[in-house]
C-alpha positions in Angstrom: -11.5 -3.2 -13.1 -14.2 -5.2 -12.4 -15.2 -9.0 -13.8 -18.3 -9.5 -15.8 -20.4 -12.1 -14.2 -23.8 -13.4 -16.0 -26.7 -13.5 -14.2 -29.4 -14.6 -15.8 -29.6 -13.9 -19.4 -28.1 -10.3 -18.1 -24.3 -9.3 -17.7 -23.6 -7.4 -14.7 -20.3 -5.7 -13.9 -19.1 -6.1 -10.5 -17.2 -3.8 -9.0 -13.6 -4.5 -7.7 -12.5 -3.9 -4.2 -9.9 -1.2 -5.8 -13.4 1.0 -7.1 -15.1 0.6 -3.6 -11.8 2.2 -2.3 -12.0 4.6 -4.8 -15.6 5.4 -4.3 -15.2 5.6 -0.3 -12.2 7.8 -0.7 -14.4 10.3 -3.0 -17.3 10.6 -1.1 -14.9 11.4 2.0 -13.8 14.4 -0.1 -17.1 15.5 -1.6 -18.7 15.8 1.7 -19.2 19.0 2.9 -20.3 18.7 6.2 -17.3 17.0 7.8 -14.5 19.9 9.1 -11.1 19.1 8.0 -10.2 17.2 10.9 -12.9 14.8 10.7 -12.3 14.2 7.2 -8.4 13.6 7.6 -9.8 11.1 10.3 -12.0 9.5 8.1 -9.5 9.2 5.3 -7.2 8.0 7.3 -9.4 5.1 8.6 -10.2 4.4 5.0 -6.6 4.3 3.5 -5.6 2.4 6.7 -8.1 -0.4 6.5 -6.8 -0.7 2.8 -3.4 -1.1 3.6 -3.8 -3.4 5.9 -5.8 -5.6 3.9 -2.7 -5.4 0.8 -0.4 -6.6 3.9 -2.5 -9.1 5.1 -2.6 -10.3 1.6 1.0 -10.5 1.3 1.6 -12.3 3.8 -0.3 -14.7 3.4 1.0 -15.3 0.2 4.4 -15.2 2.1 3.2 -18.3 4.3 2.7 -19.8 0.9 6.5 -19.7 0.0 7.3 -22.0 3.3 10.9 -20.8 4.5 13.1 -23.7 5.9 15.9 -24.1 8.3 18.5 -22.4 6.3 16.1 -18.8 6.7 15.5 -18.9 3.0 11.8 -19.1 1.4 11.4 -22.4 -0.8 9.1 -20.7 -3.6 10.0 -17.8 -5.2 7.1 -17.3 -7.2 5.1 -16.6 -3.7 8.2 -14.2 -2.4 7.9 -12.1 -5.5 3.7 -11.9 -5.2 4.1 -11.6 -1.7 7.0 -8.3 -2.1 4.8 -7.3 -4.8 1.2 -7.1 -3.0 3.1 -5.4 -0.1 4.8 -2.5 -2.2 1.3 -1.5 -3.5 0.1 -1.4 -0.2 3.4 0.9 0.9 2.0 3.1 -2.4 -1.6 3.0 -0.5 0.2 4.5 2.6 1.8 7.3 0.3 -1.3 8.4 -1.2 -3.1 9.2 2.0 0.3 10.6 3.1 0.4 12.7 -0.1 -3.5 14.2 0.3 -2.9 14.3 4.0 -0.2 17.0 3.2 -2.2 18.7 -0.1 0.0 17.3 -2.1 -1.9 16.4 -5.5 -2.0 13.2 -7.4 -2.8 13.3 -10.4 -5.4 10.6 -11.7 -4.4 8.3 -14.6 -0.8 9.5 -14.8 1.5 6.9 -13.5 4.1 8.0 -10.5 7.7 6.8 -10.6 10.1 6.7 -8.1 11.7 10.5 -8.3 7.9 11.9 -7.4 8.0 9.8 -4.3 11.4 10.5 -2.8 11.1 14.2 -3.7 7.4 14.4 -2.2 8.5 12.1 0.6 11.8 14.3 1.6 10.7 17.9 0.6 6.8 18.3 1.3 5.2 15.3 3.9 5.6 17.0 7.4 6.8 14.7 10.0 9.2 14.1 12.8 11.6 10.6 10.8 13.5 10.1 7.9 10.4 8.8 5.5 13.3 9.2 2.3 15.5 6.8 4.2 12.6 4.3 4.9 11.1 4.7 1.6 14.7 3.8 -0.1 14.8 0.4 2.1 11.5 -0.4 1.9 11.3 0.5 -2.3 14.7 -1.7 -2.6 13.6 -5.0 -0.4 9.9 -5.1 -1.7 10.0 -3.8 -5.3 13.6 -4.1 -6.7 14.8 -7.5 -4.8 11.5 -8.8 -3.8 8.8 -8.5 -6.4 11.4 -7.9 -9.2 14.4 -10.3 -8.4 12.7 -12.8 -6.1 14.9 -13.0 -2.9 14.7 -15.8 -0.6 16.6 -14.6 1.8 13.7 -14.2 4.7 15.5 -12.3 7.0 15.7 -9.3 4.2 12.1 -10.2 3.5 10.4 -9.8 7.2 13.4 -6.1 7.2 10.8 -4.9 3.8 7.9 -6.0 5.5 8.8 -4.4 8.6 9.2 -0.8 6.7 6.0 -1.1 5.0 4.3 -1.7 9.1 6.0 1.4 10.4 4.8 3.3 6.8 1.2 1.8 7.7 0.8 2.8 11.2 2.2 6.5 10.3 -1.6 6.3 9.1 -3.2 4.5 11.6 -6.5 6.4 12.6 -6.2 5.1 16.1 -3.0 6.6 17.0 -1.8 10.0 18.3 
């Protein structure tokens, strides 16, 4: 959601970067005079850019953690933001994969692991092992990142280096 901010004697509501997405990713699909393949392309540039920016985000947050000789981070409170920030962006990169491949999503329920492995493994069309990727990156960022806070930093760059291949399996610029 967005903040209320007070201008004036007035309250506006800003929107939040999350509702722009949204509100890009909508008018992609509402408009009628792209074909299909210039849609996909501009969905995929749109879903890309915003994937990128959750990864950016992360690590820069990661930076924040400082990892020392031994090749473990110092903060933990910055490795679990960090692994958290990037397994949202890793669910950003399933979405587009998901209505790349007419898969539907539906809005205001909440998806849990099984729907992404079975999507991932039975319906998204493409030459790797996504359900093996997905299980690495899911376990590193989510479960021992976000969730336990692992310092170890050569297990946190192996999460973040899943959720890069997942983004550029999106990127608009390849193929």
């Amino acid at each position: 959601m967005g903040k209320t901010v007070s201008k004036g004697r007035k309250n506006v509501r800003q929107k939040s970067t999350r509702d722009v997405f949204s509100t890009k990713v909508m008018n992609i699909l509402g408009d009628l005079s792209l074909d299909k393949k210039e849609k996909e392309q501009k969905l995929r540039k749109v879903y890309y850019d915003e994937a990128v920016r959750y990864r950016e985000n992360a690590r820069n947050n990661l930076k924040k953690a400082q990892a020392d000789n031994d090749g473990y981070y110092e903060d933990k409170k910055y490795v679990r933001t960090a692994c958290g920030v990037a397994y949202s962006g890793l669910l950003i990169v399933l979405d587009c994969l998901f209505l790349l491949n007419g898969i539907e999503i539906k809005k205001g329920t909440k998806k849990d692991i099984v729907f992404y492995k079975y999507n991932l493994n039975n319906k998204v069309h493409t030459n790797s092992n996504l359900g093996g990727n997905f299980d690495s990156a899911y376990e590193i960022l989510h479960l021992w990142g976000y969730y336990d806070g692992i310092t170890d930093s050569v297990v946190v760059k192996r999460g973040f280096k899943e959720l890069d291949m997942f983004i550029e399996l999106i990127n608009p610029n390849k193929e």
